[in-house]
HTML snippet that shows the backbone in 3Dmol.js (N, CA, C, O; Angstrom):
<script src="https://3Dmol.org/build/3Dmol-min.js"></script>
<div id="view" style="width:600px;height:400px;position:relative"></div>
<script>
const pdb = `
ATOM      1  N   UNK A   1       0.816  -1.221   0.000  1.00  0.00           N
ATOM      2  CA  UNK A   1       0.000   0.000   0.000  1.00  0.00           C
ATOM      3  C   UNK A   1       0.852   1.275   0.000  1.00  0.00           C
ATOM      4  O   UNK A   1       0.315   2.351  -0.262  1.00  0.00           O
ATOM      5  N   UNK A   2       2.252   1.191   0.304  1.00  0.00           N
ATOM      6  CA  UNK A   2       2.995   2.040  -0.220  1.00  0.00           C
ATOM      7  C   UNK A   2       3.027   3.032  -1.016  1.00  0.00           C
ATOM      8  O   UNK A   2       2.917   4.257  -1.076  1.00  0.00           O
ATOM      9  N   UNK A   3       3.294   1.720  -1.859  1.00  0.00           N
ATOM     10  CA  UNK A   3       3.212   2.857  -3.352  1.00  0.00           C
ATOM     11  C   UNK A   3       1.874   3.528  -3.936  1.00  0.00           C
ATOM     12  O   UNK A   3       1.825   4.495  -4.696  1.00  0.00           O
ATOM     13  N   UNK A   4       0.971   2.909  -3.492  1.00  0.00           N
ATOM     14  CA  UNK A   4      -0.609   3.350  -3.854  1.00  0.00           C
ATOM     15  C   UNK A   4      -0.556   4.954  -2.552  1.00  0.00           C
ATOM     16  O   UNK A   4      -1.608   5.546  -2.309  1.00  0.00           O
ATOM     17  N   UNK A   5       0.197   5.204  -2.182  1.00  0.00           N
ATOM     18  CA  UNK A   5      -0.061   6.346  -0.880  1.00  0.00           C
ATOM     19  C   UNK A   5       1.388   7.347  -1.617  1.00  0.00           C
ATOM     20  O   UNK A   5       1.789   8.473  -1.323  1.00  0.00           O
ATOM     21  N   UNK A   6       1.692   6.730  -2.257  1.00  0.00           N
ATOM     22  CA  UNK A   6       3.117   8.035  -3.169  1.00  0.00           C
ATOM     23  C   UNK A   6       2.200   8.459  -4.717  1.00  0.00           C
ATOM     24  O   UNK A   6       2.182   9.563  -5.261  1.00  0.00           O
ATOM     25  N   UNK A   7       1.536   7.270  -5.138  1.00  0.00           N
ATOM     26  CA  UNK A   7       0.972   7.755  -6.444  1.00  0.00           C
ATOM     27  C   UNK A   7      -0.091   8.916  -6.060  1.00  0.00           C
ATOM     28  O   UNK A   7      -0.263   9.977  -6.660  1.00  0.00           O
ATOM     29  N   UNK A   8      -0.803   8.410  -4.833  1.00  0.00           N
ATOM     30  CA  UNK A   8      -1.521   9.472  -4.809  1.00  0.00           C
ATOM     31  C   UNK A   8      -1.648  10.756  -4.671  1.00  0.00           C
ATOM     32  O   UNK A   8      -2.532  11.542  -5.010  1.00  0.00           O
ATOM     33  N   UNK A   9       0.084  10.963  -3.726  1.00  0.00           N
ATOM     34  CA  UNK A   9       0.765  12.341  -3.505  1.00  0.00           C
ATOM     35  C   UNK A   9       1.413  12.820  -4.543  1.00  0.00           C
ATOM     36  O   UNK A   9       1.791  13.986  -4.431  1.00  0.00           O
ATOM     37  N   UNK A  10       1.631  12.318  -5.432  1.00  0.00           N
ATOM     38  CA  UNK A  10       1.974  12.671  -6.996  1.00  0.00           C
ATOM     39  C   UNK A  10       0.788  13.211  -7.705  1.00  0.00           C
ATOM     40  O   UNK A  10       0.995  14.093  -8.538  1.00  0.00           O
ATOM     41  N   UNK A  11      -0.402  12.814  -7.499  1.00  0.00           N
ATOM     42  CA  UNK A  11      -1.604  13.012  -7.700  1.00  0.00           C
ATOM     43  C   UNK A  11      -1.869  14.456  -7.391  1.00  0.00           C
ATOM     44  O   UNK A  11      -2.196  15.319  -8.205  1.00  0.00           O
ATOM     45  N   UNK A  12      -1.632  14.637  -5.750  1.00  0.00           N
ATOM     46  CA  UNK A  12      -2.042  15.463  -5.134  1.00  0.00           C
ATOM     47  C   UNK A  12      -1.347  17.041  -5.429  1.00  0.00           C
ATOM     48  O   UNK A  12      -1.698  18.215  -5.314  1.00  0.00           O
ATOM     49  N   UNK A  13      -0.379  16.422  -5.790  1.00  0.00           N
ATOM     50  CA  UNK A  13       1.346  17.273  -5.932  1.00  0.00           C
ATOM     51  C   UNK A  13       0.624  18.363  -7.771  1.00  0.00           C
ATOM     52  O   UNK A  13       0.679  19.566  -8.026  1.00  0.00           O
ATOM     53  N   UNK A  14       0.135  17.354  -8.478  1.00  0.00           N
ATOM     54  CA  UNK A  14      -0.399  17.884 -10.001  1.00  0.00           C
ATOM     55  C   UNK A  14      -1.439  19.123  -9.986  1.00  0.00           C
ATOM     56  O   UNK A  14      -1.185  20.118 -10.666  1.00  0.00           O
ATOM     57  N   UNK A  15      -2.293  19.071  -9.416  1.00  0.00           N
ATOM     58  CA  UNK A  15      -2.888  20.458  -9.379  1.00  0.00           C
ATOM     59  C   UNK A  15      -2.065  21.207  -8.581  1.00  0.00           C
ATOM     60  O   UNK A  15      -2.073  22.322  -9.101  1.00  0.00           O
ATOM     61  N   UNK A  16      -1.472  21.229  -7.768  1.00  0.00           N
ATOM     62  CA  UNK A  16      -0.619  22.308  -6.782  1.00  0.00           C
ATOM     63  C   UNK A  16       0.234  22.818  -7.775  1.00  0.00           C
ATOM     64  O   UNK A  16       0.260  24.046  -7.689  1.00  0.00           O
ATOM     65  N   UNK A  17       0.815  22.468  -8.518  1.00  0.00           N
ATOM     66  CA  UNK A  17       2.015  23.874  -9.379  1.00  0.00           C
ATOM     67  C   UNK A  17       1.216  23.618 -10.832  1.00  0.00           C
ATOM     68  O   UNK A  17       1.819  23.921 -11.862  1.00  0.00           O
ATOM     69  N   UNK A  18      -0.033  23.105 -10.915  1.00  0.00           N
ATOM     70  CA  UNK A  18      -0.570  23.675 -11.970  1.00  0.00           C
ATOM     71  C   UNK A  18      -2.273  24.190 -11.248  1.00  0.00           C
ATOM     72  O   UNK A  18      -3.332  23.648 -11.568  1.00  0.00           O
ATOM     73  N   UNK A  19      -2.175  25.009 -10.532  1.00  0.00           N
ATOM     74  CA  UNK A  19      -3.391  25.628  -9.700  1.00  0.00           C
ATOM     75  C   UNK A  19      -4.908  25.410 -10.446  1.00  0.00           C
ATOM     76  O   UNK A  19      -5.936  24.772 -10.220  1.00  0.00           O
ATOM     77  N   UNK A  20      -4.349  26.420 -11.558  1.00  0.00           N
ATOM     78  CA  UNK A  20      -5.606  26.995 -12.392  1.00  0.00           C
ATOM     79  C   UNK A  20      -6.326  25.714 -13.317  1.00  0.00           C
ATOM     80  O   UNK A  20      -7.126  26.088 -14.175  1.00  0.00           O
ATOM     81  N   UNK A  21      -6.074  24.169 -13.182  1.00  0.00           N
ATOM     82  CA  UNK A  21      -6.584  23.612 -13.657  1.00  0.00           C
ATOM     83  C   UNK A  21      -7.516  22.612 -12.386  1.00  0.00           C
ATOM     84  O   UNK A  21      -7.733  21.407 -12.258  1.00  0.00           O
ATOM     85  N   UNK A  22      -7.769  23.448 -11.851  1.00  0.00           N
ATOM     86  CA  UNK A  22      -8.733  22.540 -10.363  1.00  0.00           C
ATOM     87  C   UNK A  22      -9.392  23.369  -9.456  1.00  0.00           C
ATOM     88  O   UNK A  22      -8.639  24.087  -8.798  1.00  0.00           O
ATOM     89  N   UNK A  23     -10.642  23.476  -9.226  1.00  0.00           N
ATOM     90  CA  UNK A  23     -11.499  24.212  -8.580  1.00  0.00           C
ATOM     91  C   UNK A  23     -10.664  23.725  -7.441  1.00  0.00           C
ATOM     92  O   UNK A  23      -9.805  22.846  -7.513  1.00  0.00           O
ATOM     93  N   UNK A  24     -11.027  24.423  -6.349  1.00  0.00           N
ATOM     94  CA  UNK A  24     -10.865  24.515  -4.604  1.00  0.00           C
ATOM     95  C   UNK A  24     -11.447  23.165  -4.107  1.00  0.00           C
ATOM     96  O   UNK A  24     -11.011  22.293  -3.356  1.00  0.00           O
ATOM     97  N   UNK A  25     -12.376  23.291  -4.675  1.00  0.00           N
ATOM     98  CA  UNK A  25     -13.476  21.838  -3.733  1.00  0.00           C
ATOM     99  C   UNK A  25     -12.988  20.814  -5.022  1.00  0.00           C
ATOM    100  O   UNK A  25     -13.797  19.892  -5.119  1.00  0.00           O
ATOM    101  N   UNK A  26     -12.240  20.751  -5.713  1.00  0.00           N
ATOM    102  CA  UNK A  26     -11.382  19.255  -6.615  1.00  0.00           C
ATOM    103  C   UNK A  26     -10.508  19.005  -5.702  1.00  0.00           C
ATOM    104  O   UNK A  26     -10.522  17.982  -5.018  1.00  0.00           O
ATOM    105  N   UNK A  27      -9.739  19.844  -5.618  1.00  0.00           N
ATOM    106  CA  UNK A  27      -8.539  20.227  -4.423  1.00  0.00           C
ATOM    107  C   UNK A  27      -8.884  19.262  -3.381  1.00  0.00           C
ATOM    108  O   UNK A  27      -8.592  18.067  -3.320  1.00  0.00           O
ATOM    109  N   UNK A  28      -9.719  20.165  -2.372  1.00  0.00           N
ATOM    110  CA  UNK A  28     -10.113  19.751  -1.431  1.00  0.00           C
ATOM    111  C   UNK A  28     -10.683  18.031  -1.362  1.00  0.00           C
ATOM    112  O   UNK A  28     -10.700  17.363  -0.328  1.00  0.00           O
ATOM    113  N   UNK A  29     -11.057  17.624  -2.517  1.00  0.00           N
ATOM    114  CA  UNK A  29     -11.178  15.860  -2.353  1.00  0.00           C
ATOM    115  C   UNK A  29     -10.032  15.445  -2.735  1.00  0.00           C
ATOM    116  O   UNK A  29      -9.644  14.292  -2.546  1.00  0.00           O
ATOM    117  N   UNK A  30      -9.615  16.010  -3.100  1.00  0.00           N
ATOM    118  CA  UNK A  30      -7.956  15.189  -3.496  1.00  0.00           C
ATOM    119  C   UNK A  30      -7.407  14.861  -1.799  1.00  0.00           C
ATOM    120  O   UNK A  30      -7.109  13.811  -1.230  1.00  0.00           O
ATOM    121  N   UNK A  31      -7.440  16.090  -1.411  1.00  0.00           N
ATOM    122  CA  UNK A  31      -6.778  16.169   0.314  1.00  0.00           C
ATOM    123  C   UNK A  31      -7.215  14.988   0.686  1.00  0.00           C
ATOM    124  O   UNK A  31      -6.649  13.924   0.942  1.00  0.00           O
ATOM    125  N   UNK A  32      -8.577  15.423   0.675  1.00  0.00           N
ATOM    126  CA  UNK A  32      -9.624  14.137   1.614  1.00  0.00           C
ATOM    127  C   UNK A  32      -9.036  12.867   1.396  1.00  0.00           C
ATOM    128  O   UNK A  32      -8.505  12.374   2.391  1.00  0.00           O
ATOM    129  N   UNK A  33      -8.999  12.262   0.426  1.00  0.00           N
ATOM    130  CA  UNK A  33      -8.906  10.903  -0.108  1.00  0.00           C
ATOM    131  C   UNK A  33      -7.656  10.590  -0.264  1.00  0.00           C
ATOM    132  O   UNK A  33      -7.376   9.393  -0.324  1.00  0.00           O
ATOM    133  N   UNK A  34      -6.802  11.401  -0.347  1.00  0.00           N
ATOM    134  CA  UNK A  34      -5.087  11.126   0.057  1.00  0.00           C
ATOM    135  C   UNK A  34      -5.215  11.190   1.706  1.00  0.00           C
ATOM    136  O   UNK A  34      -4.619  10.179   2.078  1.00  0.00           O
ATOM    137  N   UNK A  35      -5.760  11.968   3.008  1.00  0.00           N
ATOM    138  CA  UNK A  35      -5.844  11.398   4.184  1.00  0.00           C
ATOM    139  C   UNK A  35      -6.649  10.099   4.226  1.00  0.00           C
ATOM    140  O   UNK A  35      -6.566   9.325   5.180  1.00  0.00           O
ATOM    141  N   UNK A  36      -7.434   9.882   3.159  1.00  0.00           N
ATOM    142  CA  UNK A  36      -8.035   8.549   3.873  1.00  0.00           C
ATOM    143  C   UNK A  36      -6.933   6.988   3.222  1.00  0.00           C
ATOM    144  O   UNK A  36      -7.062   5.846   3.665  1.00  0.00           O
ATOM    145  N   UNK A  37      -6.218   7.285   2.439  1.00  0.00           N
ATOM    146  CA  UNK A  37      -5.042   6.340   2.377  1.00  0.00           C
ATOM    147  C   UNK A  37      -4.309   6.448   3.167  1.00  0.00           C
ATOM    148  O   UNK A  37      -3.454   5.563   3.147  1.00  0.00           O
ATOM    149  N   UNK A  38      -4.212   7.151   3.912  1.00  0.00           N
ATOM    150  CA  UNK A  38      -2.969   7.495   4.905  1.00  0.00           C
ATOM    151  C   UNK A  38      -3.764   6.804   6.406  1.00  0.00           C
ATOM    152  O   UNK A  38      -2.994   6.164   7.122  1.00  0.00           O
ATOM    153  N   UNK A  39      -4.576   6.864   6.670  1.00  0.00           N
ATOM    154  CA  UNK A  39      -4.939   7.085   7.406  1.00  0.00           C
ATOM    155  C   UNK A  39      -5.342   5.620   7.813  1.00  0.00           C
ATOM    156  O   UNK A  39      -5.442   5.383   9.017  1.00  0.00           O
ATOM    157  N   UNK A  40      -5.640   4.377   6.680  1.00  0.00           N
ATOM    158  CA  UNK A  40      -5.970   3.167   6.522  1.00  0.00           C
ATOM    159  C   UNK A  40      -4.504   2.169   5.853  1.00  0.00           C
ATOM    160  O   UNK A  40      -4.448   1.002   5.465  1.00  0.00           O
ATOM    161  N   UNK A  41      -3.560   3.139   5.940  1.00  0.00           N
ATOM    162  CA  UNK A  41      -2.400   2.755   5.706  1.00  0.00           C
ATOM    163  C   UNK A  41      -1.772   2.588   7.273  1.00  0.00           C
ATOM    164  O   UNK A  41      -1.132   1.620   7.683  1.00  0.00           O
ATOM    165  N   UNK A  42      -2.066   3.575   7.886  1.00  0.00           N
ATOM    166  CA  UNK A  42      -0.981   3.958   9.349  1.00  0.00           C
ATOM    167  C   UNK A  42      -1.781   4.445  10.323  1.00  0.00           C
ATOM    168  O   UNK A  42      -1.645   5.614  10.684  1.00  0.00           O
ATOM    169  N   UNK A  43      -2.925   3.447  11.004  1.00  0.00           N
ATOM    170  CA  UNK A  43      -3.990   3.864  11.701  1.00  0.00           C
ATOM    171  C   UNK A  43      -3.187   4.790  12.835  1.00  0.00           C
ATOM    172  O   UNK A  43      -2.144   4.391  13.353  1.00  0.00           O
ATOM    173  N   UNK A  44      -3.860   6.205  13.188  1.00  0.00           N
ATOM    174  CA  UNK A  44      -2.922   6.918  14.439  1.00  0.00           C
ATOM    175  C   UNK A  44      -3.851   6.657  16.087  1.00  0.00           C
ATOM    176  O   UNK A  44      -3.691   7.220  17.170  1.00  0.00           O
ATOM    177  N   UNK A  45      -4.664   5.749  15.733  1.00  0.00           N
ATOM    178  CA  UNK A  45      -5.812   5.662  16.911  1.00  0.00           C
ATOM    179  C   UNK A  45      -4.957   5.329  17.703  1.00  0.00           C
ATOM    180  O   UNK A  45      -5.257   5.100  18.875  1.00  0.00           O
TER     181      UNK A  45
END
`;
const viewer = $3Dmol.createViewer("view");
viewer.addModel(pdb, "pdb");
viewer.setStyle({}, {cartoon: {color: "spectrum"}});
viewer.zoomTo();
viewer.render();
</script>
């Protein structure tokens, strides 16, 4: 699950230095759903 949690920050990484091709709330599910790999990757409970 590694690498499925780097592709996605590569993912995440693509609208950030290209801004103007992603509304705020695209953005904002990108966040979401890159914490929820993270988060089911490396439970912090």
């Amino acid at each position: 699950m590694k690498h499925e949690a780097s592709r996605s920050i590569e993912v995440l990484k693509e609208p950030v230095l290209n801004h103007n091709a992603v509304t705020p709330a695209e953005h904002f599910e990108r966040v979401v759903s890159l914490v929820r790999v993270l988060r089911s990757e490396c439970p912090w409970d």
